[in-house]
C-alpha positions in Angstrom: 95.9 111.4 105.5 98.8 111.1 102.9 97.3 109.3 99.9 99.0 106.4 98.1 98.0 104.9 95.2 98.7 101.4 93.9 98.3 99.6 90.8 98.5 96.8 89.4 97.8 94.6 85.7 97.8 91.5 84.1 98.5 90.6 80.2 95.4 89.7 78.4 96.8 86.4 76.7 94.3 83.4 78.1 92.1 82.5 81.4 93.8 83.4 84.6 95.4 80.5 87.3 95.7 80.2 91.2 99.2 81.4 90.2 97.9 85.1 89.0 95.3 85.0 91.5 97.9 84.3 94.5 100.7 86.4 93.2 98.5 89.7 91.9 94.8 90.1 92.4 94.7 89.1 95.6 97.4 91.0 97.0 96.1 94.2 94.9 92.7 93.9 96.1 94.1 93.4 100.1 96.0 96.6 99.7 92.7 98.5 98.0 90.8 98.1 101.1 94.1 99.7 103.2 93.1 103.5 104.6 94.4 106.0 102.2 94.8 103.8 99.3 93.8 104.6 95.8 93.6 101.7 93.6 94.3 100.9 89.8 93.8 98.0 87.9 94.3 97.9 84.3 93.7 94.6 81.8 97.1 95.2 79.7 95.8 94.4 76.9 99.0 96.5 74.5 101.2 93.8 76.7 99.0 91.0 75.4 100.1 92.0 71.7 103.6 90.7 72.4 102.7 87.6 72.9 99.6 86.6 71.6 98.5 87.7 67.9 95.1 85.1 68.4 92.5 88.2 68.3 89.6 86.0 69.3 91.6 85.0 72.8 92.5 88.6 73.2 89.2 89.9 73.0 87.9 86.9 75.9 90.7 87.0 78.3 89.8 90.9 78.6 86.2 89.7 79.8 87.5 87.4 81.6 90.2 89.1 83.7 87.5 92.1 84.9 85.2 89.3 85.4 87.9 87.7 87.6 88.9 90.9 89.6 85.5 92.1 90.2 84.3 88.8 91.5 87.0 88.7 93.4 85.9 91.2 95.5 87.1 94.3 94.0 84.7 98.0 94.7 84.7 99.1 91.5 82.8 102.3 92.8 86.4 103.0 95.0 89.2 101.3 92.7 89.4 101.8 88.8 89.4 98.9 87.0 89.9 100.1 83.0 91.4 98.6 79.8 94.7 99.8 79.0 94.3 100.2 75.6 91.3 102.9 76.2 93.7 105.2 77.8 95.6 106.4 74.7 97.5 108.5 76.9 99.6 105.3 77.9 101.4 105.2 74.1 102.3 108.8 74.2 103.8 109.1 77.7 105.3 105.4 76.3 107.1 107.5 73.1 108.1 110.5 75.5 109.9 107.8 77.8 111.2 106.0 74.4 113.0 109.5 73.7 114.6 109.3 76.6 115.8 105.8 77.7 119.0 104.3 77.1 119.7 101.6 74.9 121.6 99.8 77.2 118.9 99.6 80.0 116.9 98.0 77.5 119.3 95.5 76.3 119.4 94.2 80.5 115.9 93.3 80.1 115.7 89.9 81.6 113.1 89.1 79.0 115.0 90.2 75.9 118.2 88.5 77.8 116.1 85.0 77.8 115.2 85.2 73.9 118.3 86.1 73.3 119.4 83.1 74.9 117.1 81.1 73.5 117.8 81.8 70.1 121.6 81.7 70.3 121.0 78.0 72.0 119.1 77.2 68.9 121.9 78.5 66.6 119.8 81.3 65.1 121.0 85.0 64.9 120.6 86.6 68.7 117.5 89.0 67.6 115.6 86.8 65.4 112.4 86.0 67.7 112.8 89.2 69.3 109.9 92.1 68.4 110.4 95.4 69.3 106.9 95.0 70.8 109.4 92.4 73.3 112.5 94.7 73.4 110.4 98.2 75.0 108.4 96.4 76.6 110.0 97.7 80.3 109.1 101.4 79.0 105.5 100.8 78.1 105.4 99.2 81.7 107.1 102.3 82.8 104.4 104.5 81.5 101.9 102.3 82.6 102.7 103.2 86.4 103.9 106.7 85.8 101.0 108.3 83.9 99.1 108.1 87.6 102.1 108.8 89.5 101.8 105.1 91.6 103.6 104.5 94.4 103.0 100.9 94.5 103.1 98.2 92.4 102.3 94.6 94.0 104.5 92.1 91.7 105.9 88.9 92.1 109.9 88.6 91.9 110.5 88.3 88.1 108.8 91.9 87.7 110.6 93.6 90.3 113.6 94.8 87.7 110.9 96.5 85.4 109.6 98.5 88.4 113.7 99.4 89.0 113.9 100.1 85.3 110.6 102.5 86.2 112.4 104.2 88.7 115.7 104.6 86.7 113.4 106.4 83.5 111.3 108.6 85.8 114.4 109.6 87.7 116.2 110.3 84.5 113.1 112.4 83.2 112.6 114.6 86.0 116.5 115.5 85.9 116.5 115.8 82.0 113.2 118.5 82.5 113.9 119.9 85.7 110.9 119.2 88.1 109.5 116.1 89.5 106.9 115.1 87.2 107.2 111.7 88.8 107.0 110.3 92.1 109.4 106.9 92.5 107.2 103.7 92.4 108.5 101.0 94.7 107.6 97.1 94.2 106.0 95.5 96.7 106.7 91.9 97.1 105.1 89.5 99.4 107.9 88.3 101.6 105.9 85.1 102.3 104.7 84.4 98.9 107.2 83.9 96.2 106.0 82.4 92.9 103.5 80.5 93.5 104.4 76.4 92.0 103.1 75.1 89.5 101.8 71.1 89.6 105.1 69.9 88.4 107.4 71.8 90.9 108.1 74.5 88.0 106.2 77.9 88.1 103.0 77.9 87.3 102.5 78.8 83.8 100.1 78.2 80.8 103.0 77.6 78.6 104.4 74.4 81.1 100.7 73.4 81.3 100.9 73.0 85.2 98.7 75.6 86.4 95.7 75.0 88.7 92.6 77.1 87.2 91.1 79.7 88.9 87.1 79.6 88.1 87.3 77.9 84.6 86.0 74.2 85.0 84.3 74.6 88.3 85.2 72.5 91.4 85.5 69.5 89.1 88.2 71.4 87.4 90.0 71.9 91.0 90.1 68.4 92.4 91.4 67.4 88.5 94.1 69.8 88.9 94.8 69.4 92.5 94.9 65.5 92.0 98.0 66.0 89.7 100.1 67.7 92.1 103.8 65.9 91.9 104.2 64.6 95.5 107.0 61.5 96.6 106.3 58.1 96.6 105.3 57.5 100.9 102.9 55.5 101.4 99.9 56.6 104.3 101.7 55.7 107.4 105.1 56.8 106.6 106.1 60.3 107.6 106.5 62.5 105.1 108.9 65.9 104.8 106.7 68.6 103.5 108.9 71.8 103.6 109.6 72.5 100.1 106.9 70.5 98.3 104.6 71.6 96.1 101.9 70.8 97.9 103.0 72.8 101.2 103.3 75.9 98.8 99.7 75.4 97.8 98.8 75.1 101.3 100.5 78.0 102.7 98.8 80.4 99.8 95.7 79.9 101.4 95.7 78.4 105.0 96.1 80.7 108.1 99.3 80.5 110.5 97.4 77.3 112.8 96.4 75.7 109.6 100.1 75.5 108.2 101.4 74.1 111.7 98.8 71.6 111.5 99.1 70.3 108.3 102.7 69.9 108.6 102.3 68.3 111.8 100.1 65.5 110.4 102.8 64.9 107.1 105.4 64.2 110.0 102.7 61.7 111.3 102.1 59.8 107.9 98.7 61.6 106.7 98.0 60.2 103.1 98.7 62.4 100.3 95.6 61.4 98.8 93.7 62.9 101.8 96.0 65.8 102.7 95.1 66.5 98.6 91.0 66.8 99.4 91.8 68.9 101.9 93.6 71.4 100.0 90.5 71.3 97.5 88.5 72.5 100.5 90.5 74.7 101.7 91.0 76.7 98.2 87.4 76.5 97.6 85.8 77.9 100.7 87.4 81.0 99.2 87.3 80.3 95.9 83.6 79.3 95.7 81.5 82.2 96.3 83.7 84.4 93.4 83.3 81.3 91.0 79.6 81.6 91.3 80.0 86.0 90.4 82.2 84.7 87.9 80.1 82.6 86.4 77.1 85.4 86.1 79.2 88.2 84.8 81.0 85.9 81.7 76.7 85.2 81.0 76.1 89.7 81.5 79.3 90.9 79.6 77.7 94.6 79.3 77.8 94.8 83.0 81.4 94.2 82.6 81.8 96.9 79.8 79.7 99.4 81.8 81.8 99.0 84.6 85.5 98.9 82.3 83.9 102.4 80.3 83.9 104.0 83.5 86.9 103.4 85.1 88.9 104.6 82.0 87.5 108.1 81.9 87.8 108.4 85.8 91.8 106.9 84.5 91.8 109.7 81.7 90.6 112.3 84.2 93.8 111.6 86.3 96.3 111.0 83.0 95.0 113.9 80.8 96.6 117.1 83.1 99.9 115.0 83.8 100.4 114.6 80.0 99.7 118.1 79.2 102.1 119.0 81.5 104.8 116.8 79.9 104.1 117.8 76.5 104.8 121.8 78.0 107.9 120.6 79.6 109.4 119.0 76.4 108.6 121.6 74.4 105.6 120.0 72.4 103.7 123.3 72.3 102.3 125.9 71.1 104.5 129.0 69.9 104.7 131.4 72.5 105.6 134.1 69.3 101.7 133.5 67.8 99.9 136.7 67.4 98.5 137.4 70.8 101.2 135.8 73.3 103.8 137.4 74.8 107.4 136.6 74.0 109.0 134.4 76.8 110.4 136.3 79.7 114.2 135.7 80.4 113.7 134.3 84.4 114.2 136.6 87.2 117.4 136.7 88.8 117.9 135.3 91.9 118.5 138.2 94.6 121.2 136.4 97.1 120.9 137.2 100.8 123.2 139.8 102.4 124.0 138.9 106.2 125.6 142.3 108.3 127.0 142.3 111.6 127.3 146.1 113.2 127.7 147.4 116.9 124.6 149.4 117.8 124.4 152.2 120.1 123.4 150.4 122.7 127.0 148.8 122.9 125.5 145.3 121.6 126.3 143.6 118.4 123.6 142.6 116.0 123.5 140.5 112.8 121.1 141.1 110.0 120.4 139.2 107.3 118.8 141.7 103.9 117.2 140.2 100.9 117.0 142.7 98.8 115.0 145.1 100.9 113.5 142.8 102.8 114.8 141.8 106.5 114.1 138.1 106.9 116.4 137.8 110.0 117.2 139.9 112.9 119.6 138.8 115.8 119.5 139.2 119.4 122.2 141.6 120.7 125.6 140.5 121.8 127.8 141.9 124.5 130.8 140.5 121.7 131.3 140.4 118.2 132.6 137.0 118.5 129.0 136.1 120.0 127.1 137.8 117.2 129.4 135.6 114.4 129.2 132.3 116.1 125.2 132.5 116.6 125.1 133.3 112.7 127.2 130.6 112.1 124.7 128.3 113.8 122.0 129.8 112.3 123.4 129.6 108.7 124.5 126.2 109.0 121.3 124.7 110.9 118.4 127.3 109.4 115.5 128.5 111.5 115.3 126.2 114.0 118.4 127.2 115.5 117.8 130.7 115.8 116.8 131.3 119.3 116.2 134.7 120.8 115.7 136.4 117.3 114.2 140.1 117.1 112.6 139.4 114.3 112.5 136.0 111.9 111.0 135.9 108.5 109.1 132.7 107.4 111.3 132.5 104.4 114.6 132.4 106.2 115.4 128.3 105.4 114.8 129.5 101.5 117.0 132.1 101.8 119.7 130.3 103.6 119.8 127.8 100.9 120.3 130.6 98.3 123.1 131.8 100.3 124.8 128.4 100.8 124.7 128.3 96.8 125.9 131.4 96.2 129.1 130.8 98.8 130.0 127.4 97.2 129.1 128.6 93.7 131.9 131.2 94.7 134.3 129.2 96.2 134.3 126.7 93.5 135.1 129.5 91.4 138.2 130.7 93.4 139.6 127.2 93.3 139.3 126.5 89.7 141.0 130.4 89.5 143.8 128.8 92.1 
């Protein structure tokens, strides 16, 4: 079975919300239990620098995320869960990108486009609030996925250009060095779940102060949240319209296909806010409750935490350090191969094109043969007409292997060979054009 691996991080700039848990871990943690699925979560904690410079809160929310994702029910003995920032790999696949990355892509950054924005609304110069930390922050991201090579990364909407912009440097890479150091990584988006609300209608976000929390303040710290949920004015009695609420995004995050119908059904028939809001507390905490109790043991055993985090960054490392070496080869960040005891570089063998030869044999019949060098990779039926002989060839050349039927002999390299020969023929017919 085909591996694929997935990964997945979040910045390590405060506690995390229903928002982060809905969006991302959940998602991530689904798709690490899928067959043939190898899993990577990192704590971006060189992300966190951009927008945090509060050491104290950096160091927590680190704790706090792994706490989060391994009470949430992530096998930490399958997945790797590791800190960014202790695979220093990540900064020098980050430069190698750097070197290669246009300008322009960067400047289409829908982050540096909103501080841009931001400042120009505020009549200061375009690129005064903007770090450089802010401006690359699409190619650290980048690296991030390609050092393992991911193929997917569960985000919500408003990350899906940086996995394009992912795509667009890896592709340019492997064209720039001539092999495919890098497989494509494609986002996956819940088409169900789009950013989760926050409690004013906004998304949820620390900076609107709308988010509901996750594990921090307990239950207490749910119905609080839950209670300020922006909901219209209808009384219990009156129907209510709930598509597009709030509250029916809430709902939906966490109820199954009978509980949706139901809910709305009882809206239409005037259920109470008030009550339709205790319900969604016990709803989100029959899933929510068990991890909060984890939770709530691995913030009080923090080197259980760091035991596990260790761990997964050298199984990380393992997978990073032969990709890197590879890259540093390819762009040329080596050693001599003129040092005392290496051979000189050998100039690359040229390529021997196929010869194809149609001939009568004594038999009367017409063969075709196709010579690579001295090697016969293809040898034709016979042919009561030459005609017959050149159209099966044709086939044969046009369709490879598969379409040569009835062949005396047929070499396993026969589809490499053809595709030499195509090459050569257009390579030479180009030629005679341009010389037209």
């Amino acid at each position: 079975m085909k591996t694929t691996r997935v990964l997945t991080g979040i910045t390590t700039t405060g506690t995390l919300h229903l928002g982060n848990y809905v969006g991302a871990i959940r998602p991530a943690i689904a798709a690490s239990r899928e067959p043939g699925v190898e899993s990577f979560f990192f704590m971006a904690d060189y992300h966190g620098l951009i927008k945090c410079d509060d050491p104290d809160r950096v160091e927590a929310s680190r704790l706090q995320i792994a706490a989060t994702w391994i009470a949430a029910g992530l096998d930490t003995d399958v997945a790797l869960l590791y800190r960014q920032s202790d695979v220093p790999e990540v900064c020098e696949l980050t430069w190698l990108l750097t070197c290669i990355t246009a300008k322009g892509q960067m400047n289409r950054a829908h982050a540096y486009k909103a501080a841009v924005d931001a400042a120009v609304a505020a009549g200061e110069e375009p690129d005064s609030n903007v770090t450089m930390g802010l401006y690359c922050y699409p190619i650290l991201m980048a690296a991030d996925i390609l050092l393992y090579n991911a193929h997917r990364i569960p985000v919500g909407k408003d990350q899906v250009q940086h996995i394009e912009m992912a795509r667009d440097v890896a592709q340019r890479f492997n064209h720039q060095y001539g092999e495919d150091f890098f497989v494509l990584p494609e986002a996956q988006v819940d088409a169900e779940m789009e950013l989760l609300p926050g409690l004013d209608g906004r998304k949820m976000s620390k900076s609107y102060d709308n988010v509901v929390p996750l594990f921090e303040g307990g239950l207490d710290g749910l119905k609080g949240a839950i209670a300020r949920v922006v909901t219209d004015s209808r009384l219990p009695g009156e129907p209510k319209e709930p598509e597009g609420t709030t509250f029916i995004q809430l709902w939906d995050s966490f109820a199954s296909r009978e509980q949706r119908a139901a809910m709305r059904a009882e809206l239409a028939a005037g259920l109470g806010w008030g009550e339709a809001k205790q319900r969604l507390v016990a709803l989100i905490d029959a899933e929510l409750g068990p991890m909060r109790a984890r939770y709530e043991h691995l913030m009080t055993h923090p080197d259980e935490v760091e035991a596990i985090l260790l761990k997964g960054a050298e199984r990380a490392r393992a997978i990073a350090r032969p990709l890197l070496a590879r890259l540093r080869e390819a762009v040329g960040l080596r050693r001599s191969r003129l040092l005392p005891g290496r051979a000189a570089p050998q100039a690359p063998k040229a390529v021997v094109v196929p010869v194809a030869k149609q001939y009568r044999e004594a038999d009367g019949q017409f063969y075709v043969k196709l010579l690579q060098g001295e090697q016969v990779l293809l040898l034709s039926p016979g042919f009561t007409q030459g005609k017959e002989a050149g159209q099966w060839w044709a086939r044969v050349k046009a369709e490879g292997a598969g379409a040569a039927a009835g062949a005396q002999q047929l070499d396993a390299g026969l589809d490499a060979a053809l595709a030499v020969l195509r090459a050569a023929e257009a390579e030479k017919a180009e030629k005679a054009g341009k010389a037209g």
